[in-house]
N, CA, C and O atoms as a CHARMM CRD file, in Angstrom:
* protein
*
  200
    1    1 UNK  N    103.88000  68.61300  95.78400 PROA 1      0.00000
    2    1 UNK  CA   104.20500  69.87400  96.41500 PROA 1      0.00000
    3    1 UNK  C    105.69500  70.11500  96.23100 PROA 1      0.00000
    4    1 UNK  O    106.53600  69.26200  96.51400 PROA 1      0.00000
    5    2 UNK  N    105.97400  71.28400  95.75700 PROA 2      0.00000
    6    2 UNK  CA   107.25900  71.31200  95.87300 PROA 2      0.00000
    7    2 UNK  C    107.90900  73.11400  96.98900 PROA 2      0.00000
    8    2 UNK  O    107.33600  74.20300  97.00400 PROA 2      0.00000
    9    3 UNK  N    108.91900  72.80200  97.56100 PROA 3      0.00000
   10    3 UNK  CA   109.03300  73.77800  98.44000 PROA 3      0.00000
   11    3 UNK  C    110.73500  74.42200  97.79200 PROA 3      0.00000
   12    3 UNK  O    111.81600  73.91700  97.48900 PROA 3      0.00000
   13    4 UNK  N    110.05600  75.96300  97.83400 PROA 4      0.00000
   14    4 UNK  CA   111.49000  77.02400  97.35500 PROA 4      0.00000
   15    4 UNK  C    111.47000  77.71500  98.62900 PROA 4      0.00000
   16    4 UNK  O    110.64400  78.36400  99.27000 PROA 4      0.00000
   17    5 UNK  N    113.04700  77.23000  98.81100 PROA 5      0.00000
   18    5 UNK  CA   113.24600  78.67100 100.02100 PROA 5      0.00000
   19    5 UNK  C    113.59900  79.45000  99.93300 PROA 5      0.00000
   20    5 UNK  O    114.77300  79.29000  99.60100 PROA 5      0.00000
   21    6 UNK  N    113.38800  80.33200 100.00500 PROA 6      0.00000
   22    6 UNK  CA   113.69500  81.87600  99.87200 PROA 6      0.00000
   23    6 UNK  C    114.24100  82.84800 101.16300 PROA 6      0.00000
   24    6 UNK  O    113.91400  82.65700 102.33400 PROA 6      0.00000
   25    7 UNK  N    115.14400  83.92900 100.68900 PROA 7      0.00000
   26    7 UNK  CA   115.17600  84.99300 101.95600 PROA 7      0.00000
   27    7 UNK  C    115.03100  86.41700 100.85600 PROA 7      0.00000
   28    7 UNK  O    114.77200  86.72800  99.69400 PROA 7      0.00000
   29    8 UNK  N    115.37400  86.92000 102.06900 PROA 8      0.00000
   30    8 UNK  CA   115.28600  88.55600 101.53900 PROA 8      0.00000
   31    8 UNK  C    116.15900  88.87100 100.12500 PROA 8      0.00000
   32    8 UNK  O    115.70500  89.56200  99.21300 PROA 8      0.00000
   33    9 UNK  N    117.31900  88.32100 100.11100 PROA 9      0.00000
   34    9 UNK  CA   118.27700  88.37900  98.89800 PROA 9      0.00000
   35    9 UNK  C    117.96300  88.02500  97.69100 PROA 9      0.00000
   36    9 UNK  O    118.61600  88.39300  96.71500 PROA 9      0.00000
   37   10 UNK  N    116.77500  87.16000  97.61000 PROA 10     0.00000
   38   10 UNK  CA   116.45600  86.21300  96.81800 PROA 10     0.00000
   39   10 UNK  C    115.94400  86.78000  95.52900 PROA 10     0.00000
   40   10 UNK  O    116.34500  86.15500  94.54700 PROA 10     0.00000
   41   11 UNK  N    115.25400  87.67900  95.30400 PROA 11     0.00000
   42   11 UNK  CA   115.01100  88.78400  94.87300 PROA 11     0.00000
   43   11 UNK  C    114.27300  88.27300  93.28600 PROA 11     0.00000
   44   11 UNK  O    113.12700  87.84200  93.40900 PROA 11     0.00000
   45   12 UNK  N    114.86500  88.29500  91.78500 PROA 12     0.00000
   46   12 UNK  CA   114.26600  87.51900  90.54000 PROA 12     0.00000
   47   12 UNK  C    113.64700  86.41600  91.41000 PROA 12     0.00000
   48   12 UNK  O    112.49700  86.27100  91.82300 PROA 12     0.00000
   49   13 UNK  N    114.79300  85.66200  91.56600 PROA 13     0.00000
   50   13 UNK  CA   114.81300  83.88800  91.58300 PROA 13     0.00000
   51   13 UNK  C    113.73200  83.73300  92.13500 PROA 13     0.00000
   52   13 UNK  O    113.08100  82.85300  91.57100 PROA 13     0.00000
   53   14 UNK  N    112.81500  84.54500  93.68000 PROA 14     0.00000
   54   14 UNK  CA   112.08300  84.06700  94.03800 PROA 14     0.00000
   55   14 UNK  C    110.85400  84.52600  93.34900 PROA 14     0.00000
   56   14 UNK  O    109.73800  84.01200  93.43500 PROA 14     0.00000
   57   15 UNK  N    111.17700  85.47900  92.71000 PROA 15     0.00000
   58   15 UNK  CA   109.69800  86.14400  92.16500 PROA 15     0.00000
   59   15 UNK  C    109.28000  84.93200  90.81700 PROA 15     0.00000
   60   15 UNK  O    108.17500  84.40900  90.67300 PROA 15     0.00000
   61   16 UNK  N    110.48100  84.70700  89.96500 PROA 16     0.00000
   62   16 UNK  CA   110.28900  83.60000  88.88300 PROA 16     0.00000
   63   16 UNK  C    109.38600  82.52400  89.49500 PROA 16     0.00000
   64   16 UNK  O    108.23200  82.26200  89.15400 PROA 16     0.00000
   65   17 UNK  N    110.35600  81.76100  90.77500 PROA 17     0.00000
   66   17 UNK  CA   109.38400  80.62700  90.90000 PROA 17     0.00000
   67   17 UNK  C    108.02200  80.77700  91.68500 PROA 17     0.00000
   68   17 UNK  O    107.34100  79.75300  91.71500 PROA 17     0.00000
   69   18 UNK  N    107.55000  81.81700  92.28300 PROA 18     0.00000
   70   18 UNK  CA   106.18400  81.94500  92.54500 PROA 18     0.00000
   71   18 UNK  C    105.18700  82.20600  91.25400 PROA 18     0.00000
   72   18 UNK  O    104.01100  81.85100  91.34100 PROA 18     0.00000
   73   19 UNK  N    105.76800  82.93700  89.86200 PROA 19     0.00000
   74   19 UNK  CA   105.13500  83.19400  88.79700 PROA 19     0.00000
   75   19 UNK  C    105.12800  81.37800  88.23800 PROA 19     0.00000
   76   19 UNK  O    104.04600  80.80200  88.34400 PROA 19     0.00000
   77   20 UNK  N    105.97100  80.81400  87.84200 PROA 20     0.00000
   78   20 UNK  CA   106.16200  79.50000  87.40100 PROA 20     0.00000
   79   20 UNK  C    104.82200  78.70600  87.94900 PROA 20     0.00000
   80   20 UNK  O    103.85300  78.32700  87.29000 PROA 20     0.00000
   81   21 UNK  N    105.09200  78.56500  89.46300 PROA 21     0.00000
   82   21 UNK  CA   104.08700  77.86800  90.27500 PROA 21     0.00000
   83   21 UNK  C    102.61500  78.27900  89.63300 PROA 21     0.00000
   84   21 UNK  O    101.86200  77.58700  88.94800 PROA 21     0.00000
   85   22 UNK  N    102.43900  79.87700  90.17000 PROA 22     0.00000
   86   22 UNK  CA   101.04000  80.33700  89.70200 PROA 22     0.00000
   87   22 UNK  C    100.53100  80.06500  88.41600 PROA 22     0.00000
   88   22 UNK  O     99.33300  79.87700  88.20900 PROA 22     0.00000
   89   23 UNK  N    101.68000  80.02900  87.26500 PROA 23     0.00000
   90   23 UNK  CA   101.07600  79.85800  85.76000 PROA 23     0.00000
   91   23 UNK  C    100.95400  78.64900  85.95000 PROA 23     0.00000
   92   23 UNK  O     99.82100  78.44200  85.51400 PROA 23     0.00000
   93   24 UNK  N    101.39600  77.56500  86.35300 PROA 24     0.00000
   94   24 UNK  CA   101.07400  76.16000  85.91900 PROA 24     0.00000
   95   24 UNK  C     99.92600  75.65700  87.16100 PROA 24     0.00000
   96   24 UNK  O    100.20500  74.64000  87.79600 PROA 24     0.00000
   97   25 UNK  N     98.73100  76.35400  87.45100 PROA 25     0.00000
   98   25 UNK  CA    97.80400  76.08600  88.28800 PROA 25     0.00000
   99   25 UNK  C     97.95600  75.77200  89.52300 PROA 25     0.00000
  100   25 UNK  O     97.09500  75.11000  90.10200 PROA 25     0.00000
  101   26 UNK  N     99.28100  76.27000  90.24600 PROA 26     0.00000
  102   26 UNK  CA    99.58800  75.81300  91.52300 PROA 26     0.00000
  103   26 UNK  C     99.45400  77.24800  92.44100 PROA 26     0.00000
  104   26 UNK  O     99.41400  78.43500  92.11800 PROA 26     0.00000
  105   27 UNK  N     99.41600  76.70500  93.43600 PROA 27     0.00000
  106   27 UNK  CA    98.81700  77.27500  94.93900 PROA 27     0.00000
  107   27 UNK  C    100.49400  77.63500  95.59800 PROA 27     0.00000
  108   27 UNK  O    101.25500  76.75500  96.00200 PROA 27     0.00000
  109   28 UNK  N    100.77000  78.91600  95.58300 PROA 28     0.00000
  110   28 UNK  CA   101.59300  79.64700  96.78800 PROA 28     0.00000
  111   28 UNK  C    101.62800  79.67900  97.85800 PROA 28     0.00000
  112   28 UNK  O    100.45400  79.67800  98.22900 PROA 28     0.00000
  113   29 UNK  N    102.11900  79.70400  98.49400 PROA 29     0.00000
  114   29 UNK  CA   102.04500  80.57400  99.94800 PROA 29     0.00000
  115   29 UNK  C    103.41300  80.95400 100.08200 PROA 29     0.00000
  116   29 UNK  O    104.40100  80.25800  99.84700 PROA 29     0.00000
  117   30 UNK  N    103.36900  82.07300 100.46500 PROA 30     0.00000
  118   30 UNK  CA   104.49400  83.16900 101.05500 PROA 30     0.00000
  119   30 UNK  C    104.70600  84.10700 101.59200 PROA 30     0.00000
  120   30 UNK  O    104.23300  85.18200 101.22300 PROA 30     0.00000
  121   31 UNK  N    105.56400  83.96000 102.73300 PROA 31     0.00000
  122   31 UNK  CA   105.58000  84.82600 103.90000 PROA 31     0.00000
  123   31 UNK  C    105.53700  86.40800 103.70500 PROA 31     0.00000
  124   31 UNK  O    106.15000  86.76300 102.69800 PROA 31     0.00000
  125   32 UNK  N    105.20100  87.00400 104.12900 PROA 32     0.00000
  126   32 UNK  CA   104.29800  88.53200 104.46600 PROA 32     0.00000
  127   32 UNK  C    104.50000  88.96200 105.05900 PROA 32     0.00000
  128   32 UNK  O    104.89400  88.29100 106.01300 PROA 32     0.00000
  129   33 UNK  N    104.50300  90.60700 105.28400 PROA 33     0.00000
  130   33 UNK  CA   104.73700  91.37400 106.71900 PROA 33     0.00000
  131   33 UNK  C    103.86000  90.74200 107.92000 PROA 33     0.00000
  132   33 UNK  O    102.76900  91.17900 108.28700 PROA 33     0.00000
  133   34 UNK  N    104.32800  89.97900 108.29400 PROA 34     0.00000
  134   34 UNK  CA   103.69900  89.26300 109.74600 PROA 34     0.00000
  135   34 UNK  C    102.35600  88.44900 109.66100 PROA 34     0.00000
  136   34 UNK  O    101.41100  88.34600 110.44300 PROA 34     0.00000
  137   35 UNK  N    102.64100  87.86100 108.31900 PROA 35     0.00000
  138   35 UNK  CA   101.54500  86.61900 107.87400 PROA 35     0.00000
  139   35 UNK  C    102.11300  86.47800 106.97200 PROA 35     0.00000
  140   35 UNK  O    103.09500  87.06200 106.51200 PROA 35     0.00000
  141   36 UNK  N    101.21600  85.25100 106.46600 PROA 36     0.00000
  142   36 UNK  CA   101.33700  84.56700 105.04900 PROA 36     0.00000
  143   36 UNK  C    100.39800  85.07700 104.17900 PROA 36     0.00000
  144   36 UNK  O     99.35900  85.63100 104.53700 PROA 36     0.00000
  145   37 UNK  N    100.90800  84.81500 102.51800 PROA 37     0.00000
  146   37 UNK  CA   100.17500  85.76100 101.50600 PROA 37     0.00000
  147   37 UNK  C     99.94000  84.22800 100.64400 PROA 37     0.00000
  148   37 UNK  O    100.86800  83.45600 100.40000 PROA 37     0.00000
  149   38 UNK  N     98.46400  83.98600 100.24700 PROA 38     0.00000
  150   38 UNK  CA    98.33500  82.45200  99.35300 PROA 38     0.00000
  151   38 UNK  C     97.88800  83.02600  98.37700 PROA 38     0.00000
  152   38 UNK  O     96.93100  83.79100  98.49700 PROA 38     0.00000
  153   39 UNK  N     98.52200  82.77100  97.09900 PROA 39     0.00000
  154   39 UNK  CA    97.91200  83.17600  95.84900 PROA 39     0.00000
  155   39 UNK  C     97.83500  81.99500  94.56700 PROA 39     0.00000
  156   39 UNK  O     98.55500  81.01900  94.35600 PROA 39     0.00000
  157   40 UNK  N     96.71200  82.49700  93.86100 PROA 40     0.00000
  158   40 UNK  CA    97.02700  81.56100  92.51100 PROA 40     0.00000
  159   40 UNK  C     96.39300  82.33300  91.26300 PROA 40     0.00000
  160   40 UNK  O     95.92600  83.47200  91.27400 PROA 40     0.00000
  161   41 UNK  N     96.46100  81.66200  90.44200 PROA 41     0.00000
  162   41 UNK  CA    95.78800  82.50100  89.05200 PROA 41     0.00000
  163   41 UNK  C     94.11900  82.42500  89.36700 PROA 41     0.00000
  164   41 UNK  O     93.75200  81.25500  89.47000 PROA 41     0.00000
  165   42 UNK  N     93.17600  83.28700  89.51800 PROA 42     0.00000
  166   42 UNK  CA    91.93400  83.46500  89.69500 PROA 42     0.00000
  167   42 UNK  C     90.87900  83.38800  88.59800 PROA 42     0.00000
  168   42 UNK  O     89.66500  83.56500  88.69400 PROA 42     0.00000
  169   43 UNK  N     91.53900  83.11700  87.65000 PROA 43     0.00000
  170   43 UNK  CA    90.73700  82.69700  86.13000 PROA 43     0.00000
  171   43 UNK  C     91.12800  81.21900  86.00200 PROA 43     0.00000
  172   43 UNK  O     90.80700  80.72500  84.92100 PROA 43     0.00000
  173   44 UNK  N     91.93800  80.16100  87.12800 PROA 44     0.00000
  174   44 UNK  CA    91.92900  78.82800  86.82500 PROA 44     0.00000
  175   44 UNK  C     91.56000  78.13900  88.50200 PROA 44     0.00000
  176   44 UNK  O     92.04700  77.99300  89.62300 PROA 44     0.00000
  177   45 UNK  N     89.98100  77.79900  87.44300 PROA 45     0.00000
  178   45 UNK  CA    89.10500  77.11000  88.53900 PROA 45     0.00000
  179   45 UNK  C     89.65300  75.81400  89.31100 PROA 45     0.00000
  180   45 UNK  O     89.18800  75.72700  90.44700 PROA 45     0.00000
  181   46 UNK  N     90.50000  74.82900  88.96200 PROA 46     0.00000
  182   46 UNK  CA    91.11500  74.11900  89.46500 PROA 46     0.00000
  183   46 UNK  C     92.18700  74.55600  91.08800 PROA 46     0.00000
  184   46 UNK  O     92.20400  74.05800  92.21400 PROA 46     0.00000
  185   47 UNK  N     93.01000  75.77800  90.40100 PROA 47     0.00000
  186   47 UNK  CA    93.90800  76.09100  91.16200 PROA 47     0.00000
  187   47 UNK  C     93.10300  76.51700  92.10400 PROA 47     0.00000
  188   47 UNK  O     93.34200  76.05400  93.21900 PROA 47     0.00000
  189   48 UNK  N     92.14700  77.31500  92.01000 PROA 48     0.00000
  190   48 UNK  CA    91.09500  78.36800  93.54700 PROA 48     0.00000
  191   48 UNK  C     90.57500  77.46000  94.01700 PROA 48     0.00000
  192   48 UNK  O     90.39400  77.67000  95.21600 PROA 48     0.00000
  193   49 UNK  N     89.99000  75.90400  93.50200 PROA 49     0.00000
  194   49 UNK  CA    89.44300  74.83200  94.26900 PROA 49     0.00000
  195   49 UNK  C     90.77600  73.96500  95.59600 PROA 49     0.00000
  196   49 UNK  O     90.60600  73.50000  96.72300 PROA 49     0.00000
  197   50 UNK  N     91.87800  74.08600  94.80600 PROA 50     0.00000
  198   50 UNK  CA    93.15000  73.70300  95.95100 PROA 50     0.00000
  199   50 UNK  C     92.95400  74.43000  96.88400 PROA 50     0.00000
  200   50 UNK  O     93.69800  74.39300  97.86400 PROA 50     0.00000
């Protein structure tokens, strides 16, 4: 697991490493208007089984 912190400023940098994560079959999560948003690539059966 690896953890990026992010704020509002963060802006590329954070968008890169959520794309990075998602292409290499890994599982997101990131904060949301008043929740969390979990995403991954939906054409890699591995990653939707995490």
């Amino acid at each position: 697991m690896k953890v990026v912190a992010t704020n509002v400023n963060a802006g590329d940098a954070a968008r890169q490493a959520l794309e990075s994560c998602i292409s290499k079959g890994g599982v997101a999560l990131f904060p949301a208007d008043g929740l969390y948003g979990l995403a991954c690539d939906p054409l890699n059966e591995k990653a939707i089984r995490r």
